[in-house]
N, C-alpha and C positions, 0 to 999 in steps of 0.2 A: 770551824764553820762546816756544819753537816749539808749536804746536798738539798733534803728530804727530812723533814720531821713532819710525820702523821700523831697529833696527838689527839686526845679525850675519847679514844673508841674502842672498841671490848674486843680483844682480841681472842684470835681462833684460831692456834699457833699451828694447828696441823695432829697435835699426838691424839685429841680423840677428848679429853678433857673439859673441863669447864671453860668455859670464858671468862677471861678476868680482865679487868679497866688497866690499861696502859699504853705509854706512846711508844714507837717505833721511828728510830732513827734511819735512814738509808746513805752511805759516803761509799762514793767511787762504785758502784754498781753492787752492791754488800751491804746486808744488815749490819750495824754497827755496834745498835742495843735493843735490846727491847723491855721495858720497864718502865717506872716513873724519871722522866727526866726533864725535871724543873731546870729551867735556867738555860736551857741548851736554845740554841738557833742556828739558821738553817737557810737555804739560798730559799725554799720554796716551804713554807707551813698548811697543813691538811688539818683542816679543822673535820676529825671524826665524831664528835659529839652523836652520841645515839645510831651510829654505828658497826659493822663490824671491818675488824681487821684481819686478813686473814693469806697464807701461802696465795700463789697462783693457779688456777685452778688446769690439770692435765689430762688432756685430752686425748683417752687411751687406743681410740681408734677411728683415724680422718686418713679423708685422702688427697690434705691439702698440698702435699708433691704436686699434683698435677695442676693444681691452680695457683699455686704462690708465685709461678713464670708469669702469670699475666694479672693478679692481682695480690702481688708484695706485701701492700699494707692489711691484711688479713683483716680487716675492718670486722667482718660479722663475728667471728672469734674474738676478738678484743671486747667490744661492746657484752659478752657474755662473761668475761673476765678469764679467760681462754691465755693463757699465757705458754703453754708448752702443748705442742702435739706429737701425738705419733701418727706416720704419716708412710705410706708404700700400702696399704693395707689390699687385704682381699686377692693378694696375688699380684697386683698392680701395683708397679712403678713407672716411671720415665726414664728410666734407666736399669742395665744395661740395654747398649742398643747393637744390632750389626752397622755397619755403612751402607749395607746393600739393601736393608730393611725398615731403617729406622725413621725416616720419613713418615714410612705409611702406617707405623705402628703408635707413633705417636701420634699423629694427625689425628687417627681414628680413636686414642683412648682420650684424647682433648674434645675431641669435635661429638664424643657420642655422649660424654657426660658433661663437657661444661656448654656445649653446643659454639663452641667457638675454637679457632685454632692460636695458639698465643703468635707472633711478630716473631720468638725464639725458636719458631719450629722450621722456619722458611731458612735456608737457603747464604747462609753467610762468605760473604764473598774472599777474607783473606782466608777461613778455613777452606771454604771451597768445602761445603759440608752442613751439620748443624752446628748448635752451640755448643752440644754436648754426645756424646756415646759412652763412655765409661761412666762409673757407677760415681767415681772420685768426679769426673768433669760435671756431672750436673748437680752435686755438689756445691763446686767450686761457684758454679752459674747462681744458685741461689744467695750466694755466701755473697757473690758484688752486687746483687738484686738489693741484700738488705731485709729479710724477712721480717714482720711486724710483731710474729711468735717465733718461740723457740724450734727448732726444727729436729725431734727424733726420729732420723731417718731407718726405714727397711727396707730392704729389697724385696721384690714380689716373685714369686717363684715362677709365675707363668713367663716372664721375661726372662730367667733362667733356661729353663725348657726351650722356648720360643727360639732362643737363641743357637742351639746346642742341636733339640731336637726337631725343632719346627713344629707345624701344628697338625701335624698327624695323628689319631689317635693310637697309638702303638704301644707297648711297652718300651721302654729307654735299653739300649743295651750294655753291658757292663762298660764297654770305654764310653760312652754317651754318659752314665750317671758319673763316671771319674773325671768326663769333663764338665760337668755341669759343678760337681764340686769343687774342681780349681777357677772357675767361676765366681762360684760360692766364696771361696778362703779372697779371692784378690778383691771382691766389693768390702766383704768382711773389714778388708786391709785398709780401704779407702775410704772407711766411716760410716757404714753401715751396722745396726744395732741388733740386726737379727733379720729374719724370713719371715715373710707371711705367707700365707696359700689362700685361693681362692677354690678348694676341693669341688666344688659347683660348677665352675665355671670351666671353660676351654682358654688355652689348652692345657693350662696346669693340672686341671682336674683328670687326667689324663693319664696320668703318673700314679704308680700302684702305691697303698701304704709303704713296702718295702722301700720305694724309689725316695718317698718324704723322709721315713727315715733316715739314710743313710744323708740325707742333705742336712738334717738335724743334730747328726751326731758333728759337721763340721760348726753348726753356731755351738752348740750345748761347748765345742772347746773353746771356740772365744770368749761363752759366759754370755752369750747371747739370748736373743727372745723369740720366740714360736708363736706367730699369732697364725689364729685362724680362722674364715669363712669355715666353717664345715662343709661335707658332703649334701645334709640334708637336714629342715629345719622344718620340715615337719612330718612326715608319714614314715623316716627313718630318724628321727633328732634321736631315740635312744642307740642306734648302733653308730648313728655317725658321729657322738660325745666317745665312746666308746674306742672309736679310732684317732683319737683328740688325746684320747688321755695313754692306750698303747705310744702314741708316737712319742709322747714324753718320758714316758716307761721305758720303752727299749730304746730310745736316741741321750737320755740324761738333761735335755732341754725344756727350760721353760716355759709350758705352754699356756695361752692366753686366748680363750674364746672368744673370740671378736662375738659385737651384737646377741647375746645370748637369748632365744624366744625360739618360741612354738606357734608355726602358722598352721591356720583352718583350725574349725571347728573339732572335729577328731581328736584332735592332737591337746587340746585342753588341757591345762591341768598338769603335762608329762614335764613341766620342768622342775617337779618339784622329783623325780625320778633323774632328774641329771645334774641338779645341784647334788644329790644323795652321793651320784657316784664320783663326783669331783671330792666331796668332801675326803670319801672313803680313800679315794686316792692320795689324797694328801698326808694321808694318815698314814700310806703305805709310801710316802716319799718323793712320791711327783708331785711337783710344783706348777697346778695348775688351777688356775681360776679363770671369772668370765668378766667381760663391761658388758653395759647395755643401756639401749637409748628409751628417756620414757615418754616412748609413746607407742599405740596399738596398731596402727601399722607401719608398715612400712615405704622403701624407697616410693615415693611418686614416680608416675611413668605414664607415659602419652597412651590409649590406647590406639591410636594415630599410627605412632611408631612401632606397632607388631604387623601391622600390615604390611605384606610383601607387595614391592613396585612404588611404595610410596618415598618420597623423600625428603627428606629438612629442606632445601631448598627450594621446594613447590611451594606456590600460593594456595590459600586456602580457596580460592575459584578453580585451578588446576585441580586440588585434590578430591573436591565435592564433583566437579566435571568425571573424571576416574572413576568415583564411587557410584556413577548414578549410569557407567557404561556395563551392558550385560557380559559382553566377552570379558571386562576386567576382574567382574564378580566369580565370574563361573575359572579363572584364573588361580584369584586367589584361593578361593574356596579347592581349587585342586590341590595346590601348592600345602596347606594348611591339610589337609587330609594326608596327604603324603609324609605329612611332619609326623601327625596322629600315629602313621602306622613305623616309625621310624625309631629306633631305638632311644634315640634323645630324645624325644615326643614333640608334640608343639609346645607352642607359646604359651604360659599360663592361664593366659585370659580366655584363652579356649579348651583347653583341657582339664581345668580347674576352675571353673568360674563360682563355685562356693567360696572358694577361700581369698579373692581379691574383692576390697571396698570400694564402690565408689567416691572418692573425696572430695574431687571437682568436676565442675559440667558448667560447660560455657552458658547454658540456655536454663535448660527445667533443673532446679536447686531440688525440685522435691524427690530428686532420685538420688541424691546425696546420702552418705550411710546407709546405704543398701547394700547388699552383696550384686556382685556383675549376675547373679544366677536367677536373682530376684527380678533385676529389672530388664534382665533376657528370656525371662517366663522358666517353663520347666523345663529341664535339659535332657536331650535325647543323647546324651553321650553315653548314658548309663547303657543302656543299648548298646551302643558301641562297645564299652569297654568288655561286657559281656558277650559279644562275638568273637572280641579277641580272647578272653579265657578261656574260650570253646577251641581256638583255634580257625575260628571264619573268619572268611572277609568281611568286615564291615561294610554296612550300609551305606556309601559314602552319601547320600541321602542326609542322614543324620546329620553329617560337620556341614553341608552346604544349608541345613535348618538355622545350626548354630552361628556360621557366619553371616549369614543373610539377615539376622536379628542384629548382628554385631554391627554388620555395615548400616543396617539404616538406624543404628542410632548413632553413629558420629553423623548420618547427614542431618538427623533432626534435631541434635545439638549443637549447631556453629563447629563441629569436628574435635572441639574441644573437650573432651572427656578423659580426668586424670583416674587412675585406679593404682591403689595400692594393696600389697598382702596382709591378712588382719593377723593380728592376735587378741589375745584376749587380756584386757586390763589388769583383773586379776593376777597374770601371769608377769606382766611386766612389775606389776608391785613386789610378787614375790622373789624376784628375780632382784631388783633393786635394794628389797631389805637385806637379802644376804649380807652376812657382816664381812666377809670377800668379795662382794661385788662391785667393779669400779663404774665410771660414766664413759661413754665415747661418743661420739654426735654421728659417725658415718656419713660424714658432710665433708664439702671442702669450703676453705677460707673465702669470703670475696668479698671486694670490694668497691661491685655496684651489682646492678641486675641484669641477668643473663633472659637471652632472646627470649618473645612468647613461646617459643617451640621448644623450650626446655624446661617445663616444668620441675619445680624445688622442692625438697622436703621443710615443714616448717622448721626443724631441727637444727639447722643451717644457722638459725638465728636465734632457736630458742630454747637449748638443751639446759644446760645448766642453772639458769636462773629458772625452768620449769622443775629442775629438782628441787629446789632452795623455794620456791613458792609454792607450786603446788603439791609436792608429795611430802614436804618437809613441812611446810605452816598447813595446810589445809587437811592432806591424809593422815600428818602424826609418820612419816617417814624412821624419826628418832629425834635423838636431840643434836640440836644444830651443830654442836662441836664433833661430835660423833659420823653428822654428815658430811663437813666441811673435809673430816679424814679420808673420806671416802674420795672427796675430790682433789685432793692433793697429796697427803703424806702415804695412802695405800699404792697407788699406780706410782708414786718417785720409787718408795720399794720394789715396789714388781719391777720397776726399769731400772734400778740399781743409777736412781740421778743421787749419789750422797748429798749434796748440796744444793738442791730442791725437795719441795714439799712440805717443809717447815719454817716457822719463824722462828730464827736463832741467830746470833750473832755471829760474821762471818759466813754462812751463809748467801746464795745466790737472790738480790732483791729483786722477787718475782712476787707483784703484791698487790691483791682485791680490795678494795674498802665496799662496802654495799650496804645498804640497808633492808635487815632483815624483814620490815613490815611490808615492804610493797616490791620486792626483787620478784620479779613475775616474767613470764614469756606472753608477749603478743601475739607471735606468727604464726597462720592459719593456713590451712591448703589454700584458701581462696586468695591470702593477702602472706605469704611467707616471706616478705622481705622487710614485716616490719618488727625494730630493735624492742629488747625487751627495754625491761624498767627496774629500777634499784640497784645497778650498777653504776656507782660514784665516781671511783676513779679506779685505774689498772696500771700497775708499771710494772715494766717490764725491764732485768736488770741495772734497772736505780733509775731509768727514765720515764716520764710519765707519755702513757702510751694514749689511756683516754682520762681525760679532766671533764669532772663535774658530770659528766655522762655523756660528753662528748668524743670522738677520736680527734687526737692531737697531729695526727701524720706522722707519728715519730715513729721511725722503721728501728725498734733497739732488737729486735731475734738475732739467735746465732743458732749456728746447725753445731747441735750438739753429737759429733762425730764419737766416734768408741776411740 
């Protein structure tokens, strides 16, 4: 008696291949067969008829670490047929922690991106502590939680650093990088699958090529994985692929481009210059490729929340009160000018306002798909930046123009104004056809809706079945077997899972059924919490995770440790 029999539906085994009609047996968390098999039964039967069947789909870059503490059942990933993630991304983990620090470090990467802090971060009374600080202990913390997906975990460099060096901006010193890589070797040890960097971001981004290296050369010896945020992604994306593909060069490790695109206008077009040099490299030995999410922009993000003085826990009558005080303008507008003339510059939304979209707006919709430049008139920045080519002071005139448009449009909007970074459609299709390129959502898992004050990418809920409907049925992406490979059997490779990625006997039963005519994404900047459609069923190591397009509750993930 088999667990699991899916029969009468075309299966799309993972190698890239045609589909061909056959059932799929599942016993004790393992494919059993896959073929025609009359006569067999089964505790539970899946009528596939007009269907497909097909691996689990692997999700090459989430940062569902930080949210599978407070929401287990990874609902939004399941509903997508999302069975395995990789997760630590962008430099970011939840671990390693000090004692002395760890508190406020995670508080703050919980609290800034899921806008909530999880019940696991406070205070536990027989440790007299958290739940976790070692790389192994929160780990262990997800492993009793029960995750909904599979869990490939990495560690994030800037918590390396963080830890070793603090958040200085300095170069590491020779024993600071030797300890940071006995750091490295002991998460390694603890089940950790590789390193990511956040090169953008602080503090990791901090740390010079040489410093990434020498931390690359300890994963490249466990056989580990290099993902990475780059440096710069759009007015540098060709030198900072550049230093993507040296680090795999001179460290022996496999490197993986997290989110692969080109923002702002300018930048058009340039990735088809840095697939060129991945290719070239591969040629010469390094093993580097990229995922990417499709759609044209990017992270959502409050323009609310660039504002210095302002805070998530104000009411939106407090923060319109704020906004409409002259000392608080004349404030921020210093603070923001000070950013301007500061080596890390400001906030995008004011130093770049061509290159971010408007995608939501609480009030007037018809300033939606505008650029922030467009709907802030003509920008006297240009000005500025050309006093400082000169070497003058700028005008600070100029940023108190640009913020002062800035502020009165959150008050004439209900304050509600989401902006994201664009790219260019174009570039995400080209990026997507690569016959290397894999999927990642850059989402984390959840399993309800998180406060108004934290706006979501619709990605969260709608990556993969927007591959499989719109760019596979509607753009002509390729042919569905060819696609399905991209979602499963390329990234099991890249991650070296031997037993994921395919349907074969033996084999780990991690398994989509869907239907290819209507498998579509709903989720919108205005409404991203709602589940896509043509997602059947999902199981996940032989248990059914969602039935009939439902979630079942069934928590079957395991943290698939090294």
């Amino acid at each position: 008696m088999l667990d699991i029999l899916i029969r009468g539906g075309l299966v799309a085994d993972g190698t890239g291949g045609e589909l061909r009609p056959a059932d799929v047996a599942i016993s004790s968390g393992r494919v059993a067969a896959v073929g025609r098999l009359e006569g067999a039964q089964a505790e539970e039967v899946i009528d596939a008829s007009g269907l497909v069947v097909c691996p689990g789909f692997i999700d090459m870059h989430s940062h569902s670490d930080l949210s599978l503490v407070s929401h287990p059942g990874a609902t939004s990933s399941l509903l997508q047929g999302i069975t395995t993630e990789v997760a630590g991304s962008c430099g970011w983990s939840l671990a390693p922690v000090k004692r002395e620090t760890a508190s406020g470090v995670l508080k703050g990467l919980c609290e800034g991106l899921l806008g909530e802090v999880p019940p696991e971060l406070a205070p536990d009374e027989d440790r007299r502590g958290l739940a976790w600080y070692s790389f192994g202990e929160y780990l262990d913390h997800i492993e009793r939680l029960g995750p909904g997906v599979n869990l490939y975990p990495v560690v994030g460099q800037s918590l390396i650093r963080a830890h070793v060096v603090g958040t200085d901006r300095r170069p590491a010193t020779p024993g600071e990088i030797e300890a940071m890589r006995e750091l490295l070797k002991a998460c390694l040890a603890e089940g950790a699958r590789g390193l990511s960097t956040g090169r953008a971001y602080a503090p990791g981004g901090h740390a010079s090529t040489e410093e990434v290296i020498a931390l690359c050369r300890v994963v490249a010896e466990r056989g580990g994985l290099y993902s990475t945020h780059i440096k710069n992604e759009s007015d540098g994306l060709v030198e900072a692929a550049a230093e993507a593909i040296r680090i795999g060069r001179e460290s022996g490790v496999r490197v993986e481009v997290s989110h692969h695109k080109a923002v702002g206008r300018p930048n058009y077009g340039r990735v088809g210059e840095t697939l060129a040099m991945m290719e070239e490299a591969r040629r010469q030995g390094v093993d580097v490729t990229c995922d990417v999410y499709p759609y044209a922009f990017a992270q959502v993000f409050s323009l609310l929340a660039e504002v210095p003085g302002v805070s998530a826990t104000q009411t939106d009558q407090e923060i319109a009160g704020l906004l409409a005080r002259e000392e608080f303008r004349a404030k921020v507008t210093a603070e923001l000018g000070r950013a301007l003339s500061a080596e890390a510059g400001a906030p995008g939304f004011i130093s770049r306002p061509e290159q971010y979209l408007v995608v939501s707006v609480g009030r007037d919709h018809d300033l939606e798909g505008r650029t922030l430049a467009e709907v802030l008139g003509p920008s006297p920045l240009a000005g500025w930046d050309k006093a400082k080519g000169r070497g003058e002071e700028p005008d600070r005139e100029l940023v108190r123009i640009v913020v002062e448009r800035g502020l009165d449009l959150l008050l004439a909007q209900d304050l509600h104004v989401h902006l994201a970074a664009m790219m260019s459609e174009d570039d995400v299709s080209a990026v997507l056809r690569h016959p290397e390129t894999m999927v990642g959502t850059d989402a984390f898992a959840l399993d309800r809706e998180l406060g108004p004050r934290t706006p979501i990418h619709p990605r969260h809920y709608g990556t993969f079945p927007r591959v499989l409907g719109l760019y596979r049925r509607e753009r002509g992406l390729g042919d569905l077997g060819d696609v399905v490979r991209k979602l499963t059997a390329l990234p099991a490779r890249k991650l070296r899972l031997v037993d994921r990625g395919l349907l074969a006997r033996g084999l780990a039963a991690d398994v989509v059924v869907f239907d290819p005519e209507t498998i579509a994404d709903r989720a919108t900047a205005h409404d991203p919490y709602r589940p896509p459609v043509g997602v059947r069923w999902v199981i996940v190591n032989g248990r059914v995770a969602v039935r009939d397009g439902r979630p079942t509750g069934v928590r079957a993930g395991l943290v698939l440790r090294d």
